[in-house]
N, C-alpha and C positions, 0 to 999 in steps of 0.2 A: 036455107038452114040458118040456126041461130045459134047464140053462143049464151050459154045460161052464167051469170053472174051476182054477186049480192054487191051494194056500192050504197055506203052509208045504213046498212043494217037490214036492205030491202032488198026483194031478190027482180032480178031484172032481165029480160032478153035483148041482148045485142042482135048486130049483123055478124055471121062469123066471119072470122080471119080476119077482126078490125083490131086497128093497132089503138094505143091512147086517143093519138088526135083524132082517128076516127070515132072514137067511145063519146069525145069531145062533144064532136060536132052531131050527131046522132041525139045523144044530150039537150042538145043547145045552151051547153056549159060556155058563156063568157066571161068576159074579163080577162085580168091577171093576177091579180089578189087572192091566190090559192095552190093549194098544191095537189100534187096523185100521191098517193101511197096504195102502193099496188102488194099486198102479200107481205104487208107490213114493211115494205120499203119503199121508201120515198124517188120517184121517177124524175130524173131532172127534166126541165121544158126540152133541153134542146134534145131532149130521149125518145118524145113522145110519137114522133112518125115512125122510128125503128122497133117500140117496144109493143110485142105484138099483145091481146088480150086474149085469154083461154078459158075455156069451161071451169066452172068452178072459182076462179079466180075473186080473193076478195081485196074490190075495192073504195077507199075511201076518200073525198074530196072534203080538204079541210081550207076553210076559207080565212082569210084577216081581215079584219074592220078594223077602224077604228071611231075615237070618239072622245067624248070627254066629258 
């Protein structure tokens, strides 16, 4: 089974009953210079093994650079 999602304006299938860090690593999202906003709310790091991901769910990964 999967779990259907959109994440940065794309729609996407997970594994179901994955939590963030599982969406993470699934992903192969690294770093740390980023955040989740999940449903228009921002997921702290230390959230992301207990906050589970659900059908439907929108979410987005907003990164920081910098530069000059």
């Amino acid at each position: 089974m999967s779990t259907k999602i959109t994440i940065n304006g794309k729609e996407k299938e997970i594994s179901a009953n994955s939590t963030v860090a599982d969406m993470l690593n699934e992903l192969e999202v690294t770093g740390s210079m980023f955040v989740v906003e999940k449903n228009l709310k921002i997921v702290d790091k230390e959230d992301y093994s207990a906050t589970q991901v659900q059908d439907g769910d929108v979410i987005e990964l907003v990164g920081f650079f910098g530069g000059g």
